[in-house]
Structures are given as C-alpha cells and as structure tokens.
N, C-alpha and C positions, 0 to 999 in steps of 0.2 A: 225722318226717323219715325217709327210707328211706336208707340205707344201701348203698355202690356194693357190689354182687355179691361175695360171696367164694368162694373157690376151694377143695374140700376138697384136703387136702395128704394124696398116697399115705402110707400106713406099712406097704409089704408088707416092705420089710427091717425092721423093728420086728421087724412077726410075725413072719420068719423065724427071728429072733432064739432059741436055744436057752434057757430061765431054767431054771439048774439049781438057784439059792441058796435052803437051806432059807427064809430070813429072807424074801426077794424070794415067794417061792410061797407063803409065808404072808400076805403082808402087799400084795399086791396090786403095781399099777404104774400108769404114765403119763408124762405130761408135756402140757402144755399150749405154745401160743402168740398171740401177740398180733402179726397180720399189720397191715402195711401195704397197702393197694390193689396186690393182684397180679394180679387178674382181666385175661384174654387182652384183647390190644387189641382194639377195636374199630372200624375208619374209620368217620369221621359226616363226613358234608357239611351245606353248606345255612348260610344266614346265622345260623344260632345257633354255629357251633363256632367256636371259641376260635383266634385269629391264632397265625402261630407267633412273633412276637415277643411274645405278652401270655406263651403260656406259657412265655419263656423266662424273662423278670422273675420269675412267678412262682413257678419254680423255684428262684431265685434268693431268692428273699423269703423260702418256708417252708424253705427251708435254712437262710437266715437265724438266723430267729424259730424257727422248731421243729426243726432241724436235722435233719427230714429229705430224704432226696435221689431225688430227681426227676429222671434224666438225661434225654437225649430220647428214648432207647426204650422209655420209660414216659408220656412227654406224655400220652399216650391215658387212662391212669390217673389222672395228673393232673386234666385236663377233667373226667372224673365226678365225681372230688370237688369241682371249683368249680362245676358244676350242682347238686349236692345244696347245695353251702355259697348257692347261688344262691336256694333254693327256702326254705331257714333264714332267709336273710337278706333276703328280702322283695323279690329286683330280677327283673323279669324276663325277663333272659335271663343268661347268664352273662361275656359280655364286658361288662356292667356291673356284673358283683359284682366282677371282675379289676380295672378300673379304683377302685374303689371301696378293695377290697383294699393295692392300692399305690399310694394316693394317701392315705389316711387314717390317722390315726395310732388304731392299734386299742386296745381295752383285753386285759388278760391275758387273760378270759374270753372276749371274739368270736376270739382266736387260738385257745385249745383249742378253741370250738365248731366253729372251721375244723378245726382235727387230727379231732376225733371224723369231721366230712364228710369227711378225705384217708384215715380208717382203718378197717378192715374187722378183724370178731374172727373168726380160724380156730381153733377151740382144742375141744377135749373129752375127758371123762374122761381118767384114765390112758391117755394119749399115748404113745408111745416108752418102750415097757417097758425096755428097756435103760438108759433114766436114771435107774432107779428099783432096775433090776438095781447099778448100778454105787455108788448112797446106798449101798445095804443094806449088799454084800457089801465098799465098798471104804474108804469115810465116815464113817458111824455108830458100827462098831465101834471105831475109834479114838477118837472122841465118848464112846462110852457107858464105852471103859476109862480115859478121863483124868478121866471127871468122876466115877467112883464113887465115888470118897471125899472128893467135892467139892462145890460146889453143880452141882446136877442144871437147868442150863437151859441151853435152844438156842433159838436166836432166829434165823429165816429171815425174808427179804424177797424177795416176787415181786415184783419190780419188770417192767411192761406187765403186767400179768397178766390183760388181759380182761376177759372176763365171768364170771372167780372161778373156772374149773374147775380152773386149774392148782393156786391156794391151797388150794383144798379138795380136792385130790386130794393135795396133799402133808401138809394137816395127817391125813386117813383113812391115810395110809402111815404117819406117825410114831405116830400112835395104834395103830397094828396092831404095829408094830416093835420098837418101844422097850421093852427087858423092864421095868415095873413103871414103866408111864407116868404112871398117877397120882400118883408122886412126881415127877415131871418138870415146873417151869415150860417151855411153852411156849408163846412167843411169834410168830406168823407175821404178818408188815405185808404186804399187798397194794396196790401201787399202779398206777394209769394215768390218763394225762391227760385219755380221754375218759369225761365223765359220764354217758351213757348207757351204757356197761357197765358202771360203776361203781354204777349202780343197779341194774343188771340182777345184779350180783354179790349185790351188799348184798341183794334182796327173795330170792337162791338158789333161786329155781323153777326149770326146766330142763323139754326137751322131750326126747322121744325121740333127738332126732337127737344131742345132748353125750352119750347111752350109746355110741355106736356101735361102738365098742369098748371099753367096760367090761368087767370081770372081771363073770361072772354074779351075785354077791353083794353086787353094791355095789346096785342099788337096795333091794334089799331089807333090809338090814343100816343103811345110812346117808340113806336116803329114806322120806318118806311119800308118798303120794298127795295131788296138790293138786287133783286134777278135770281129767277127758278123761285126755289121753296127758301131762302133765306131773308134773315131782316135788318136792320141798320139800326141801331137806336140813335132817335133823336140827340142833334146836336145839344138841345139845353140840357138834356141830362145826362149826357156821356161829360160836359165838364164840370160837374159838378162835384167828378170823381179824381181822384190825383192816383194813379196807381205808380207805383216803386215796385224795383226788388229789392227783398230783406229776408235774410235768414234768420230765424227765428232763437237760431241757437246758438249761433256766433255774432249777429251784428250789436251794435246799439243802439241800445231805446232805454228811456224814454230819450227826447232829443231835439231839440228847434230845428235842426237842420232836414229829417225825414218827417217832422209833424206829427210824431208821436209824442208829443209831451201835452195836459191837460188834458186828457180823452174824456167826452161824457160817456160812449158808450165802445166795446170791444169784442167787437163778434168773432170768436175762434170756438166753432165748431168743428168737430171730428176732425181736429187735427192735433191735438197734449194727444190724446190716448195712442199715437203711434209712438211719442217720444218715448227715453229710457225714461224712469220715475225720478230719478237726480237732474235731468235736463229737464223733464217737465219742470218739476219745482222751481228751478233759475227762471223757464220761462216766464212763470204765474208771478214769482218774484219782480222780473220786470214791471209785468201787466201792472200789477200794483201800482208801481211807482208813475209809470202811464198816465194812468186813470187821474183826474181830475177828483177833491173830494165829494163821495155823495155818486161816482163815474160806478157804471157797472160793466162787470166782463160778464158775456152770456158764452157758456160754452152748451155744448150737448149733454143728456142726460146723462148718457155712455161715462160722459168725463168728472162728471158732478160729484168725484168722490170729497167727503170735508177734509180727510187727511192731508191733500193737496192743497187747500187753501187755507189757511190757518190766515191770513194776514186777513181774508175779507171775515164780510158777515153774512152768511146766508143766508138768502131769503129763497121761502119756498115759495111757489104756485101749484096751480093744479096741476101734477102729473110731471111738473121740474122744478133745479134749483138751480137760481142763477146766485151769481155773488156780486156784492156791492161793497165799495172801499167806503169803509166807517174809521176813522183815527181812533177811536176807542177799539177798535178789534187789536189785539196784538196777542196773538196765540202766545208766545215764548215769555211775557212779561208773568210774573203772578199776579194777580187779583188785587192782591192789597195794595200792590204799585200802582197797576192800572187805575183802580180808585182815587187815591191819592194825585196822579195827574193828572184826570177827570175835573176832581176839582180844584185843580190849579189854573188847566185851562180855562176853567168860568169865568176867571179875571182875567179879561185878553190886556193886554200890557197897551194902552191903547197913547202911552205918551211915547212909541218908539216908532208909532204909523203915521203918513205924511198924513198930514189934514187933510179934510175934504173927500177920504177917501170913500166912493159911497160903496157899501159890502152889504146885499141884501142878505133878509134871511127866508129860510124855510117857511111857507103859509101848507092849510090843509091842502090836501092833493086835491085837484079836480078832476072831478066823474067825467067820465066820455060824454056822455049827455048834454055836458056844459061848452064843450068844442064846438067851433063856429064851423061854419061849411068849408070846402075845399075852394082853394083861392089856386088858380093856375100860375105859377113863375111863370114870369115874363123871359120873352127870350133875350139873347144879348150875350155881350162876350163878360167872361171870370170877372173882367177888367171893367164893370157896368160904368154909366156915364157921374155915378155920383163920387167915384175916386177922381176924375179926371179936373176938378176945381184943384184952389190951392188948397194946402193941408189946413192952413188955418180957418178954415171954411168947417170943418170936419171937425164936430167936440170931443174930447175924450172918449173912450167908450166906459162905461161902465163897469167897473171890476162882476166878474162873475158871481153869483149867488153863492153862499156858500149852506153845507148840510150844517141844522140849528147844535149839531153839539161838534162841530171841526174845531179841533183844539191848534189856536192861530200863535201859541208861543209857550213852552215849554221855561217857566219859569227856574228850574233847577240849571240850564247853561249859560244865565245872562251873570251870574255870580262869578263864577267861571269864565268867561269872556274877560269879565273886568281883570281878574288874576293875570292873563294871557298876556305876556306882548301881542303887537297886533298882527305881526307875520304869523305866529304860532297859533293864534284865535281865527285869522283867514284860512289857515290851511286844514285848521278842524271842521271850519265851518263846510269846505274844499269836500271833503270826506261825508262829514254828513249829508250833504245834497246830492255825492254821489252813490249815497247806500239808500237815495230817497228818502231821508229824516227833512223833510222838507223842516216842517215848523220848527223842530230844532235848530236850524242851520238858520232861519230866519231870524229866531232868538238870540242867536249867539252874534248874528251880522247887525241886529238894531242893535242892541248892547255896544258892541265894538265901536259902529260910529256913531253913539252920542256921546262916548270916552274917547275916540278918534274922528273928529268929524272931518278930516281931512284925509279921508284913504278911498279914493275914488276905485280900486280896486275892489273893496268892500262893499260900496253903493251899488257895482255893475252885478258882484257876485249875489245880491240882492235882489235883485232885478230879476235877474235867473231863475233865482228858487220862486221867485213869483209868478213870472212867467211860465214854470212849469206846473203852478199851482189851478192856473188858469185866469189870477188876477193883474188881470192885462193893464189896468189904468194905472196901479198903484207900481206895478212893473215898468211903466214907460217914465213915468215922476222921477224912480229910481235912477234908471239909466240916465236921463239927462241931466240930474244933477252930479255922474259921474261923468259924463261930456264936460260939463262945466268945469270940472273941475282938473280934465286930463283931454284937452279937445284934440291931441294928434295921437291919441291910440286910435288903430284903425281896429281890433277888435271890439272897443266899447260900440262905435260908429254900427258895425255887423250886427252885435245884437239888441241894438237899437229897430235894425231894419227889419229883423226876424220880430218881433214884437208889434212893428206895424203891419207887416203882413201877416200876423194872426188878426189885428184888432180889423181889416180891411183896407187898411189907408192904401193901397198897395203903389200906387204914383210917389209918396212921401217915400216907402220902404225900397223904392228905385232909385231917387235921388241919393237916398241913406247909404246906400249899397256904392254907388260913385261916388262919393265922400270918401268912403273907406279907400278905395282903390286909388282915390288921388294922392291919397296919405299913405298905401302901399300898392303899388303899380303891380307885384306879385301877389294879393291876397288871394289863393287858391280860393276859399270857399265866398268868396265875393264874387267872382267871376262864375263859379259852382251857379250860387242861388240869383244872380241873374241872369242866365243862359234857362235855366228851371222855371222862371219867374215867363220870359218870352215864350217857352216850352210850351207851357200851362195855356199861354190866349193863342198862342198858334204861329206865333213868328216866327219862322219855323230858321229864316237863313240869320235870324240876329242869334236863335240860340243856339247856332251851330258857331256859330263866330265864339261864343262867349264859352264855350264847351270846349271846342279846341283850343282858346288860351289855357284852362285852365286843365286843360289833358298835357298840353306841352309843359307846364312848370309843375305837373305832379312827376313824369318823368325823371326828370333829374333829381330828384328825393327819392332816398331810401324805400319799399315798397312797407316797411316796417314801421317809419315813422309815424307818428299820432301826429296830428295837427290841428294845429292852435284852435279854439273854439267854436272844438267841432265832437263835441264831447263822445271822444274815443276813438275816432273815424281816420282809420290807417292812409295813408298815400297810397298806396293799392286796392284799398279797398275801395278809397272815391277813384281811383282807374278806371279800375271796372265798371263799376255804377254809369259812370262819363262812356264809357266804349258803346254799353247796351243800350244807353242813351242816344248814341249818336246813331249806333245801327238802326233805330227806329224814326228819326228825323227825313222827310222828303225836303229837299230843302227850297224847293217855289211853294210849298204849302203855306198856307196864309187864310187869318181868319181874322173880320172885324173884331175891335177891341181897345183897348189903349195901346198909343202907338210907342211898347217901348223902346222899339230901334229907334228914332227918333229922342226917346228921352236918353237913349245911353250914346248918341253922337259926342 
C-alpha cells in the first residue's frame, strides 16, 4: 500500500533557535510528529473523483469513528486517502469503497486500516530543538531534585508517535541527561493507530532522510549500519521503548494494562489539532487523568489553544505553552469552591495512610548548570540482573514525589462514606476513579475501611487509585493487605503483578501473574501480560505460547464483552491488539534477559 504524499514541515525557526543549556548541548535534541494528510490540494477530474456529497458523509463518518476532521478545504486530502483505502480494500475505484465505507458496519481493524490510508508520518530525528531545550533546562531538573531521595522513575508516553523517531529521540535525550541513568527505571510507551508505522517503529531501521537534521553524533553513537544508506538503532535503546497500538479516540486510557496510568511526561504533538474539537476535549480529558500529579502534556504550539485545556495549568515558555496537571486547576469549579478545597487539602488526612509511607516533597528546581555529566546505560536486557534475586532481596520502592500543593484527600467525601453502606460507598468510589477524581475516590476508600476494615475489595480498589496516582509503595501495602484478606481472588493477584512491574520487581510480577492463573487457569489478561512481559526481553516462542492461549479463550467471549480488570478493554478489542501482536513475533527470535519461559514452566 502506498501511502498519500507527505509534506516535510520547515524548522528554520527551530535552527534559529539560540541553545545555550549546558544539559540541552550535551545531550542532544528534537521532537518528532505524526501528520495527518496535509499534502497541497490537488484538482482531479474524470469519473474516478469522489462526488461532493460522498465526501461530505465521509467527513462526517471518520469524524465520527476516528475523530479526525476533514473540513472541505481538505476534501482533496480526503479522496487520496479513500483512493489508497480503495486499493487496500480490493474496489475498484474509490466511489465504491465510499459507498461501501458508509454503508457497512466495519470491524475495529478495517477502521484503523482506513486511518493508516487518511494518515501520512512527517517526523525525524531531533525535531524542534527547542522542545528539547525547554525538558532539559525547565522539566527534568525539578524531576531529578524531587526524586533524589526517592524512587528514581519517569515514565513518558508518545502518544501518535509515528514511525518511532520521536520515542527514540526522547529515550537517546534522557539517556544522555539524566545524571546517573543507570539508576533510573525508565519507562517510555509509544503509541499509534496505524500499524504500518508501528512496524516500521518496532523493526528501527531508518533512511538517511529521518537524519536530516540530526546532531552529528547520533548515527554514529546510537546506530549501526543495516546495508546501503539505512540504519538500525541500537539494541539498548530500541528496548527502552514499549510501542502499542491505541486509538486515541476509542481505546482506554489511563490504564495498567497499556502503561498509560501515572505519566510524568506526554508528547502529542500535531496530532488534537486534526481531531473534531469534542473529541479532542475527551482526548485532553483522558491526558489528564494519565498524567501523574505535577505530569506534563507537551503538545504543539498549533494545539496550545487554553479553551481546550481547562483541567491543566499553563505554563508558558519562550515562544510555547505546554500544560501541566496541578489538582488546584479545575476550570468548571468556581473560585470560592476551589479555595475552600485548597485549604482543606492542607490537612492531608494522615491517620487514613499506612505508616511508613515515605511521600516526598517538591524542593527549588535545579539549574542545568548543576547536572552531572552524561553517564552511558549499560547494555543488558529490560529484565537486568538486579530483578533476577529473590523479591525479598529488593526494598519497597519509594512512593513517587508528589507536586507541594497535590491535594491527597478531599475531606468533604469521608462524611459521606461513613453515611454509605459499603457496596454503595465502593461503587461511588468505582465512578470516581473512573472520571479520574483520584483523591476523591481515595478519601472516600480510607474512610470506608477504617468503618469497614474488612472489605478487601475496597483495599484492592485502593491500591488502584494509587497506582494510577503513581504511588507505587503505598499501592503495593494496599493490595497485600487485600491478598491477605481474599487470597483466591485471582484479580487482586493481577494487579498486584501490574504494580510490581511498574515498581521493577519484574521476576516477582511473573511469579504474581502464575498465581493468578493457578487460581484461574482462564485469566485472559494473565496470560495477556505475560506473553507481553516475554515480548518485551525477546522470548519471542514463550510469548507466542502465552498469546495464543489468551487469543483462543477471547474467542469464545462475546466481541462486546468488558473484561474483568482490564479497565474497559472489550474481548475484541484485546483480539486485535493479540492478532497484530502475533503478526509481528518471529518465533526463533530470542534475546539474553530473564529467563521467563523457564519461570512460567
């Protein structure tokens, strides 16, 4: 399939751009994008082009279904993508794939294979040094001085991310950055809907043309030679990266299951400003809930309108504005409320948190000036040799830093709890974790079990809101004391193990994962995340093993069905996810690591 023409997008104000930051001139730059069909119109006549009432439906449809927008001084854009989706889908000419399109009831998959046909990758290396300039000297530093005496992880998501250059330009910066990386868990998720760049990501080969403006050091430093003019990027940083597909306007997120939940930081650039403006909002709505407190979403200037993000708080820089999630921002509250929560949260409710808990806080940022030199990652598999002891070997981690005004419990629902039976106060609390009222949902689950301290249900959904808050130790406290208290739920077991494979433990979060399954021989997303788990360090015939059980027991389930603690995620939709899974597994492929075929005998 060929792909409609794409457009390279000038960066001479990039290069004009002055970079004076020690950190930034050490550590490289860019930014990446994932275009929609912007190529210049082009009139076509003649009985193949497209009526203008087919393209108005159609505009109307992939707004719909893919929410992005197609007004009519784009139609012409349009039409090439339903000529390419034309040529995909076997009709030929393209006023019968239109009719066909919106006459048929499609499956999830022929709609992305349509987006991959409506969308063009503009993207390479270190893009827009200034976004890169602005991490270093404006981001990071507050990053690296909240978490020093804490746990040491940052978890970014490209969300559209292309054909991977954006991911792998941002994990070669934080490698370069970050004084004494090798202590650092980092996590980068890379997502887009269409699977041809998604392959194209995942195999990391590259032409001359994604250098094009590289810093001179990057092929040579973080590429080999794959034959003729292309290049291979190095194994230690191609697994650095986790790429997915995810639809931005139908899937779910935030989520443990795709590693979008506690995000420190969220690169989607030039890719809202193709949505409708009601779908962008849902999507910024997500981000939100995403994002980690104190997490930033960086979008493009283009997208930077304030009317779209009301939940953050903008912060400007030179020349753009990104946004950052503050729990004191809440556009739709008034003022006096806001206030009045504000200082209710001063009083964190601190007889409802397990002891021990250690919650740093926010110290002054540090200057670029004050970063240590670049320390090179060592090479070695996801799975390094310090998971492979026992777990008790391995401390807690450290709950995340949190931003100095995060309001950790809304004292106005613990009243309220108490009134509740305790089904009726779980199922509120159910609702508010899933509109993202985190600290609410937390208030209302301490409350419940110091008045219930028997509802291990309540402990786990605890656990959760924590987990997605990003505090990973006082999240794992949680959850085992709803083990204890319910040890043959095989769901508790599950997000047990997703909690230690954020914290690192990732040998425990295997065992954890076979617990479950012992306790339900059918847990779909058990079998899910350790086939993903082997995926990840390269085992490649254990995660086809453990993909195709859990492709054959999604089968006989409804395609509509939600399943169980998988917050949203259809029996169809993890089909799919499992199919384009598999179609990209060789299965003699194999990389040192932890040996988890062995640990799931």
């Amino acid at each position: 399939m060929t792909p409609a023409p794409s457009v390279p997008v000038s960066n001479a104000a990039a290069d004009a751009r002055r970079l004076t930051s020690p950190l930034v001139r050490q550590a490289g730059f860019l930014e990446n994008q994932s275009l929609v069909n912007s190529a210049p119109t082009e009139q076509k006549s003649g009985a193949n082009q497209l009526s203008e009432a087919s393209l108005a439906r159609l505009s109307e449809f992939v707004a719909d279904r893919m929410g992005l927008l197609f007004p009519k001084a784009r139609w012409r854009d349009l039409e090439r993508g339903i000529r390419t989706a034309a040529k995909e889908f076997n009709f030929p000419d393209p006023e019968s794939c239109a009719r066909w399109l919106l006459s048929s009831p499609l499956s999830r998959q022929q709609i992305e294979t349509l987006a991959g046909d409506l969308t063009v990758g503009e993207t390479y290396f270190f893009r827009e040094k200034g976004s890169f300039e602005i991490l270093g000297e404006q981001i990071l530093p507050e990053i690296i001085r909240t978490r020093k005496e804490g746990c040491r992880q940052l978890r970014v998501w490209s969300a559209g991310c292309c054909t991977g250059e954006e991911p792998y330009s941002i994990a070669i910066f934080l490698q370069r950055a970050l004084p004494d990386a090798p202590q650092w868990q980092i996590r980068i998720v890379a997502t887009d809907i269409n699977p041809r760049f998604l392959r194209h990501a995942e195999r990391g080969v590259y032409s001359e043309w994604s250098f094009r403006d590289a810093p001179p050091w990057l092929k040579a430093e973080c590429f080999r030679r794959a034959g003729g003019r292309h290049f291979e990027i190095l194994r230690e940083i191609q697994r650095q990266v986790t790429f997915a597909r995810l639809n931005l306007a139908e899937d779910s997120y935030p989520s443990l299951l795709n590693e979008t939940n506690a995000v420190d930081l969220i690169f989607c650039r030039n890719v809202l400003m193709y949505f409708a403006p009601e779908r962008a909002r849902k999507v910024i709505e997500n981000f939100h809930r995403c994002l980690a407190e104190g997490g930033w979403l960086i979008v493009s200037p283009a997208e930077a309108s304030l009317a779209l993000f009301p939940q953050f708080r903008a912060v400007h820089f030179s020349g753009v504005t990104y946004f950052r999630k503050d729990s004191r921002t809440h556009a739709p509250t008034p003022p006096e409320i806001r206030s009045r929560r504000r200082e209710e949260a001063d009083s964190v409710d601190s007889e409802f948190r397990i002891p021990n808990s250690e919650i740093g806080v926010s110290l002054p940022r540090l200057t670029a000036t004050e970063l240590q030199p670049f320390q090179t990652r060592s090479e070695g598999s996801r799975f390094d040799e310090s998971t492979q002891g026992a777990s008790a070997s391995l401390p807690l981690p450290q709950a995340r830093s949190t931003h100095p005004s995060e309001p950790t419990a809304s004292r106005e629902f613990e009243p309220k709890a108490a009134s509740l039976a305790p089904s009726a106060a779980l199922a509120e609390a159910k609702e508010l974790c899933g509109q993202g009222q985190y600290a609410e949902a937390g208030a209302m689950l301490r409350r419940l079990l110091r008045v219930n301290a028997e509802t291990p249900e309540a402990a786990a959904l605890l656990a959760h809101v924590l987990a997605n808050q990003g505090r990973l130790a006082e999240a794992q406290e949680w959850i085992e004391k709803a083990i204890v208290a319910d040890k043959v739920n095989p769901a508790f077991h599950f997000l047990r193990a997703g909690i230690l494979r954020e914290s690192g433990d990732l040998r425990e979060a295997v065992a954890t994962l076979k617990r479950a399954l012992y306790l339900d021989p059918d847990f779909v997303l058990a079998h899910f995340a350790l086939g993903n788990l082997a995926r990840q360090d390269g085992h490649e015939r254990q995660a086809r093993r453990c993909l195709d059980t859990a492709l054959r027991l999604l089968r006989v389930r409804p395609a509509d069905e939600v399943l169980p603690a998988s917050d949203g995620l259809t029996a169809g939709r993890l089909a799919e996810i499992i199919e384009f899974m598999l179609s990209e597994i060789e299965p003699e492929q194999t990389r040192g690591g932890l040996q988890v075929d062995l640990l799931m005998k």
